[in-house]
C-alpha positions as CSV (number, residue, x, y, z in Angstrom):
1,X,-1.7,-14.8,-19.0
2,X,-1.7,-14.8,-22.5
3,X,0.1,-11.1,-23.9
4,X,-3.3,-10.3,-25.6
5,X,-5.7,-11.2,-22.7
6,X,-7.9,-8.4,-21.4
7,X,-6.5,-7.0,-18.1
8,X,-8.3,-4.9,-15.9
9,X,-6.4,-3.2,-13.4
10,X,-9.0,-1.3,-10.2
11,X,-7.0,1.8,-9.1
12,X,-4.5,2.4,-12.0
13,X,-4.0,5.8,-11.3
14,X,-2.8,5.2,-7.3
15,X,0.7,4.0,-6.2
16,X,-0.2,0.2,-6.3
17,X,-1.8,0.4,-9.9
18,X,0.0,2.3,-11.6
19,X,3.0,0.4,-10.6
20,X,1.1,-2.9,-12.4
21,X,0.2,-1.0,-15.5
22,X,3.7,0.1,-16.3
23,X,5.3,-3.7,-15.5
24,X,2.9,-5.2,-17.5
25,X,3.2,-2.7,-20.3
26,X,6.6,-3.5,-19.8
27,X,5.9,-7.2,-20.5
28,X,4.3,-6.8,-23.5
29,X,0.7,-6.7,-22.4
30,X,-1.2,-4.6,-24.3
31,X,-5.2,-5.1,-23.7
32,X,-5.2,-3.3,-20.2
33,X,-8.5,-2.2,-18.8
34,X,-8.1,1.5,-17.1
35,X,-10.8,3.1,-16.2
36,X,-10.6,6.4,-13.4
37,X,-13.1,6.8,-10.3
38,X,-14.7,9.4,-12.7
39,X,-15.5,6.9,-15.0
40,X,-16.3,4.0,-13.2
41,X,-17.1,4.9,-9.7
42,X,-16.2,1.0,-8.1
43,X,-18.7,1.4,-4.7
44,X,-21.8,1.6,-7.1
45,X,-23.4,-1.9,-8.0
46,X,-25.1,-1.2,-10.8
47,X,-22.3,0.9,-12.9
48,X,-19.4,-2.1,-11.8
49,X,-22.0,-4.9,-13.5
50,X,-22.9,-2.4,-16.2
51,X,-18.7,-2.7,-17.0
52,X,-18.4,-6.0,-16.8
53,X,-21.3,-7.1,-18.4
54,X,-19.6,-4.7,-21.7
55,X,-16.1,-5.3,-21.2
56,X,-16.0,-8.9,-20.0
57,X,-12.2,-8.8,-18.8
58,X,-10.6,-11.9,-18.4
59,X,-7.9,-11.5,-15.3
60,X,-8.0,-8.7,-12.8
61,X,-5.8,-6.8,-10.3
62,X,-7.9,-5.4,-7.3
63,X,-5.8,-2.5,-6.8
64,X,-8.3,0.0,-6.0
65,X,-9.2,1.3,-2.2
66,X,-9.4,3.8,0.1
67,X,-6.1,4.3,1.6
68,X,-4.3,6.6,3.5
69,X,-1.6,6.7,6.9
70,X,-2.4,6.8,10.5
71,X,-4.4,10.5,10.6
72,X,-6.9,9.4,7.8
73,X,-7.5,5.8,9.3
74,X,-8.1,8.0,12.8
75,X,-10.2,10.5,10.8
76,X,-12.2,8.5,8.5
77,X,-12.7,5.4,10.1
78,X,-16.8,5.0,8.4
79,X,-15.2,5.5,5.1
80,X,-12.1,4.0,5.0
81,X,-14.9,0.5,6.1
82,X,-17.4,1.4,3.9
83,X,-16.1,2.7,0.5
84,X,-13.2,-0.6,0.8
85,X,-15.8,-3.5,1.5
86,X,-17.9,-2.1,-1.3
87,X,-15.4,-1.8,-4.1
88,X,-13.8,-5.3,-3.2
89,X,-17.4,-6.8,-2.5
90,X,-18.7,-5.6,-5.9
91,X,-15.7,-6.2,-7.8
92,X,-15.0,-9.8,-6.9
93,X,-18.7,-10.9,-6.9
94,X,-18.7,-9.8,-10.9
95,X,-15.6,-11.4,-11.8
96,X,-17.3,-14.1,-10.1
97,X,-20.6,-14.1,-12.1
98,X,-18.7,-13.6,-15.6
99,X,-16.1,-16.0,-15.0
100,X,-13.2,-14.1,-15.2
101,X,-10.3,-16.3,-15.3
102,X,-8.1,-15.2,-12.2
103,X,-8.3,-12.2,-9.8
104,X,-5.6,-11.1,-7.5
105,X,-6.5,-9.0,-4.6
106,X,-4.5,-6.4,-2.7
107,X,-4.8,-5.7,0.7
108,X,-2.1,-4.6,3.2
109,X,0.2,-6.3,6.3
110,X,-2.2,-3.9,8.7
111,X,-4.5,-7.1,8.6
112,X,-2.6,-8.5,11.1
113,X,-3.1,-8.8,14.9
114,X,-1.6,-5.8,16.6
115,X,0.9,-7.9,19.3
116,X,1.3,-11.0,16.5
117,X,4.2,-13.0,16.5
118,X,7.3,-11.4,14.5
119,X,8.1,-12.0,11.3
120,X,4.3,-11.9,10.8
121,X,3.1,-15.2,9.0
122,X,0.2,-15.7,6.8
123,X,-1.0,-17.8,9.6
124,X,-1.6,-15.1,12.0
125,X,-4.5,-14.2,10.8
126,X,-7.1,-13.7,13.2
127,X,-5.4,-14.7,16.2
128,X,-5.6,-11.7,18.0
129,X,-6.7,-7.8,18.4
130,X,-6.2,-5.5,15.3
131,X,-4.1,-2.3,15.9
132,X,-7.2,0.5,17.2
133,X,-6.2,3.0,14.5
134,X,-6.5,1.3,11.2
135,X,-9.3,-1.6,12.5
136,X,-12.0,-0.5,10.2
137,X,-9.2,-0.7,7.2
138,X,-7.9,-3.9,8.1
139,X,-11.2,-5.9,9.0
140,X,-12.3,-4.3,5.3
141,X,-9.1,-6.2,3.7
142,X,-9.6,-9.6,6.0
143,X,-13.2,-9.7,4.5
144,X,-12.0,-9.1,1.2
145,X,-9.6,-12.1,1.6
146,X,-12.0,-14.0,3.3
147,X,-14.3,-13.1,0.3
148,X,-11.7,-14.9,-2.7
149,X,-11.2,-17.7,-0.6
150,X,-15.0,-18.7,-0.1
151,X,-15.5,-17.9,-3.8
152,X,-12.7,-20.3,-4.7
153,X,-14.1,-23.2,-2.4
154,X,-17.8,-22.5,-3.1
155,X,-17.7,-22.2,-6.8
156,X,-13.8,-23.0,-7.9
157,X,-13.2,-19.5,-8.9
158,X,-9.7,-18.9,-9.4
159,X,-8.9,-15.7,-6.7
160,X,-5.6,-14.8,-4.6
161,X,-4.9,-12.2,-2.2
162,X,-1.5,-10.6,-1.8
163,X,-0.5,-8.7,1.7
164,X,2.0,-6.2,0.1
165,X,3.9,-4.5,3.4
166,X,4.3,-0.7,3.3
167,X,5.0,0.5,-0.1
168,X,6.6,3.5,-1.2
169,X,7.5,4.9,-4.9
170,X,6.5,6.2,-8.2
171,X,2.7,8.3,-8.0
172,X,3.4,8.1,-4.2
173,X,0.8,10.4,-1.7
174,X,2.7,13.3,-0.5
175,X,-0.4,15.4,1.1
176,X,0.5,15.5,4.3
177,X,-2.4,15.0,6.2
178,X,-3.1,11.8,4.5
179,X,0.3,10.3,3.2
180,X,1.9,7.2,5.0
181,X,5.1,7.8,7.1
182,X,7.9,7.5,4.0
183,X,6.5,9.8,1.7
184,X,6.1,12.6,4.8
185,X,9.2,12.2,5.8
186,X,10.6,13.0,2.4
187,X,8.7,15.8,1.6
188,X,9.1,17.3,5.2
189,X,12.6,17.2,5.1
190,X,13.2,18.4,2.0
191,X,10.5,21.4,2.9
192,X,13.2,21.4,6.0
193,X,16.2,21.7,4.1
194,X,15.1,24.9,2.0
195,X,13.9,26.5,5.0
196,X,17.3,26.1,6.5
197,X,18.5,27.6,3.0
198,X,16.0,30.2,3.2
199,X,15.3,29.1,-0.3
200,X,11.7,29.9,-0.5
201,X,12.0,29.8,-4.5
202,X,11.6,25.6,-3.7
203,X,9.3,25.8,-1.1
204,X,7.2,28.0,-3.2
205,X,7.1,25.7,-5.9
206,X,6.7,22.9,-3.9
207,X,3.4,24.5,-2.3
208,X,2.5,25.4,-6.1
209,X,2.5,21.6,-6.9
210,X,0.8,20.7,-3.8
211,X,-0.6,22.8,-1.7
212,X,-1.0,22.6,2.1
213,X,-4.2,22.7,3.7
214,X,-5.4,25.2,0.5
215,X,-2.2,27.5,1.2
216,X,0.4,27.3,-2.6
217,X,3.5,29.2,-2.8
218,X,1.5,32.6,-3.6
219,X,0.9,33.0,0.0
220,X,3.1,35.4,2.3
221,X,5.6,34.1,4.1
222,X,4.1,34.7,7.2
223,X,1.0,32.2,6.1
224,X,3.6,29.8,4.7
225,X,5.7,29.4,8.2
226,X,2.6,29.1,9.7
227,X,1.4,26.6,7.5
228,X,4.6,24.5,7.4
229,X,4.8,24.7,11.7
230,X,1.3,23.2,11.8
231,X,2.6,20.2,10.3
232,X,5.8,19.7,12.0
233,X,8.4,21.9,10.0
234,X,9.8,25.5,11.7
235,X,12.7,27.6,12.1
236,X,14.3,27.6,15.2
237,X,17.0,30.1,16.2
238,X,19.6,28.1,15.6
239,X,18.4,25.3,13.1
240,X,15.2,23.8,11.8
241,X,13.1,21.4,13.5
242,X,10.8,18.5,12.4
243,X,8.3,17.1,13.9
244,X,7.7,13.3,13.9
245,X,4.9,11.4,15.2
246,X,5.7,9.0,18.1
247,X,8.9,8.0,19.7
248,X,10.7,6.9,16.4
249,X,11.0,3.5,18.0
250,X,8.1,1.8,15.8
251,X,10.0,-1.1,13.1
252,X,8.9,-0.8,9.6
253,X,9.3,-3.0,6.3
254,X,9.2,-1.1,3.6
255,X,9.1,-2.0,0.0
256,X,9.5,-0.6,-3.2
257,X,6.0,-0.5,-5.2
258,X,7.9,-1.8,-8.9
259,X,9.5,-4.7,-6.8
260,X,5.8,-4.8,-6.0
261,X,4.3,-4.8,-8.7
262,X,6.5,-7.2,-10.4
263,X,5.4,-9.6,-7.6
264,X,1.8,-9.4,-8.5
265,X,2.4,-9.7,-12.7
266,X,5.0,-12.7,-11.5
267,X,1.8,-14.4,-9.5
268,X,-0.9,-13.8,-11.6
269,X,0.6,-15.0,-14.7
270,X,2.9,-18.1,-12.9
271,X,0.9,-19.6,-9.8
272,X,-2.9,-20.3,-8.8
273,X,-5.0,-20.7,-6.0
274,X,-4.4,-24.4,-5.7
275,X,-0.6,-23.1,-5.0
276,X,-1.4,-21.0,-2.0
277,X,-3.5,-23.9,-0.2
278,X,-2.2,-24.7,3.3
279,X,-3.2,-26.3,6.1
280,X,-2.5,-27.8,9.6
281,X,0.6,-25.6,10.0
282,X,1.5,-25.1,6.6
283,X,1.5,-29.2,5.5
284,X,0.1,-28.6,1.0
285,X,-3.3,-30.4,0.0
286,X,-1.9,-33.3,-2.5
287,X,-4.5,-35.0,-4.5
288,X,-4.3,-37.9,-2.4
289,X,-6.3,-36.0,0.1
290,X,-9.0,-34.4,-1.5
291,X,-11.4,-36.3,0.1
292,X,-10.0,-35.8,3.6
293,X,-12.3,-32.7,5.8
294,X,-9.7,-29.5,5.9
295,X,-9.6,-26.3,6.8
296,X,-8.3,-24.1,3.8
297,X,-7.1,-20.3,5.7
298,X,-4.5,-18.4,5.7
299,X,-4.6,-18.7,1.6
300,X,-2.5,-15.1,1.7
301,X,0.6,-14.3,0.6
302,X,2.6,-11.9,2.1
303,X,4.9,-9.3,-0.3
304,X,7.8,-7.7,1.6
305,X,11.7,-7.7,2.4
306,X,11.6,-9.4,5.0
307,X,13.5,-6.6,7.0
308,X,12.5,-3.4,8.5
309,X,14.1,-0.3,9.9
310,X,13.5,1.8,12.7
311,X,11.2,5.2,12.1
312,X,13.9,7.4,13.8
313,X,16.8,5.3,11.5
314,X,14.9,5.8,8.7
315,X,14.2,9.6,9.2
316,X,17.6,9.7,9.6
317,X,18.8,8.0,6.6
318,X,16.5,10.3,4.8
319,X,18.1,13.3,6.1
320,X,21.3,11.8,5.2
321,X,20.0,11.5,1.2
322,X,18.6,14.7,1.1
323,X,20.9,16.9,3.1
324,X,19.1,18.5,5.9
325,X,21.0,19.4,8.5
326,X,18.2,20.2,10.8
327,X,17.2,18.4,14.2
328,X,14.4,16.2,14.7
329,X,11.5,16.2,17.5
330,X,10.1,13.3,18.1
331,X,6.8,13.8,19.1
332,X,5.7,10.9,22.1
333,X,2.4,12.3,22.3
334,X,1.5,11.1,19.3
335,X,0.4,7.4,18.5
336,X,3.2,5.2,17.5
337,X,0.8,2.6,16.2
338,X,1.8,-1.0,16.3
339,X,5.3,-1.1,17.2
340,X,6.9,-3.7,14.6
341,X,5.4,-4.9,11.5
342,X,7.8,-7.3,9.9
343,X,6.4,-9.8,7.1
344,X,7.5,-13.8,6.6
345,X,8.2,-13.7,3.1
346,X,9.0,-17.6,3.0
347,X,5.6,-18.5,1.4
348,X,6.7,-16.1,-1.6
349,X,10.1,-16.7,-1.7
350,X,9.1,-20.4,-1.9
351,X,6.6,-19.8,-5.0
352,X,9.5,-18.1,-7.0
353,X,10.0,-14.6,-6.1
354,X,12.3,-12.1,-4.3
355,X,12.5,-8.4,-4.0
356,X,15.2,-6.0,-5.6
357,X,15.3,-2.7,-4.7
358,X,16.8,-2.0,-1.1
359,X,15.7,0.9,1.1
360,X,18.9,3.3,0.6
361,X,18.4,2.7,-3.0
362,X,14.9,3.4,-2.9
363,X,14.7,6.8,-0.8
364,X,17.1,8.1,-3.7
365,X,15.0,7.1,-6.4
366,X,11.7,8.4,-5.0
367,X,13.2,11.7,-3.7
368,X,14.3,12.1,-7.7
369,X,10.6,11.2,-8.7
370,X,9.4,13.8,-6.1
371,X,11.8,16.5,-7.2
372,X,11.3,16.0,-11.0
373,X,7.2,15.6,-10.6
């Protein structure tokens, strides 16, 4: 990518792209594309060709989608199908029909079959039953990397998909009735800690940043325990307790979202389609063999660490970083959801790149963000 080329990046405001926006500011690109839902609402046909009719950008990051942890994609299951296959469906098909240069689409490890081989490989795809809780999600991201992948071999567009693993960091969700599992834990452990200081000058605060369920910090502190033991976080007589859904057991990879995005800029601006090309168990298309029947799938990469951690561990080492000194109740009534999601990183590793950032490294830098946000 050239450092003036015009760069749209879908969903700059979330955790995903506003991770991109702030490496490739950091690169020196300076032509970026932003535009917020308000102003360009991505599930409407007509406003996404209006844009690219007028702006014409020449690369794009498909960052934008409905997201959300294992409540919402219980809760929302119509939306979280409908509002994802309609921004990636309109966005692609216009970089298609004004022959924008390279795409790179995001979608998420939950694509994967629910009892797939582990370390999940690109080609497990489709080989099995999704995980019940976040189906509608994941058959919307498997479309949408279906969708680059026809485009490429139906009209030599130039599109790659990226399956980033769980990602925490900077602009992360902390509501919690929609946040994934790391950013919950952080902010209902540190909502632990100052009960067990009986500081209610931070919970306060923190309700006044974010409020729970419409209750901020100018609510009694009768609604406020009541509030906080609805999701997981009360006083006990001799210590505070919080909740966690499931056994604790589920294994989880997580990464951090700059390590991310510096994946994604290292991708788009270093490798192509043509790179990502496999077939019968992973042997590359040479030119030799263009005219030889294949069957191009699996064109993915996957973006992780390649190691994961327990759900109790990491509570654990969470607690640790913060300071809480509380107990935790593991809640087995509650879905655990697939019980280890663990990502083969060899494909990426192999095209140049390698995360940073570590998990102990990363809880400390995101609890800072949370505290100084």
């Amino acid at each position: 990518m050239e450092k003036t080329a015009k760069i749209y990046v879908a969903g700059h405001h979330g955790l995903v792209g506003s991770a991109i926006v702030k490496n490739l500011q950091n690169k020196g690109y300076s032509n970026l594309l932003l535009r917020t839902h308000q102003e360009l609402d991505l599930t409407d046909t007509s406003v996404v060709a209006g844009f690219f009719e007028s702006e014409k950008p020449e690369y794009v990051f498909l960052a934008a989608a409905k997201v959300g942890g294992i409540v919402a994609n219980s809760s929302y299951r119509a939306d979280f199908m409908y509002q994802n296959l309609m921004i990636q469906n309109n966005v692609i098909h216009q970089s298609y029909l004004h022959q924008v240069k390279k795409l790179l689409f995001l979608g998420s490890s939950c694509i994967y079959p629910k009892n797939a081989n582990q370390p999940l490989k690109e080609e497990s795809l489709l080989t099995g039953v999704l995980e019940y809780t976040n189906e509608p999600y994941a058959i919307a991201k498997i479309a949408g990397i279906k969708m680059c992948e026809s485009y490429n071999l139906q009209y030599g567009t130039n599109f790659m998909s990226v399956m980033p693993t769980n990602l925490y960091g900077p602009n992360d969700n902390f509501d919690l009735e929609k946040s994934h599992v790391l950013p919950a834990l952080i902010r209902k452990i540190h909502l632990g800690k100052a009960l067990e200081n009986n500081d209610w000058e931070t919970i306060r605060l923190d309700l006044d940043q974010r409020p729970i369920s419409g209750i901020s910090g100018n609510a009694s502190e009768i609604t406020i325990l009541e509030v906080l033991k609805a999701f997981g976080i009360e006083k006990a007589e001799d210590s505070v307790n919080v909740e966690i859904w499931g056994s604790g057991k589920p294994m989880r990879e997580f990464l951090w979202s700059e390590d991310m995005a510096d994946a994604c800029v290292f991708l788009m601006g270093n490798r192509n389609f043509s790179d990502c090309i496999n077939y019968n168990n992973d042997a590359v298309v040479t030119s030799s063999e263009v005219g030889r029947e294949t069957e191009i799938r699996n064109t993915h990469i996957n973006i992780g660490t390649g190691s994961d951690i327990s759900i109790q561990n990491l509570a654990n080492l969470i607690k640790n970083k913060i300071g809480f000194k509380g107990r935790f109740l593991f809640n087995s009534r509650k879905p655990d959801g697939t019980m280890r999601k663990l990502t083969d990183v060899s494909k990426l590793n192999a095209l140049g790149w390698k995360h940073q950032v570590e998990i102990e490294e990363g809880i400390v830098k995101l609890y800072q963000w949370y505290l100084n946000k």
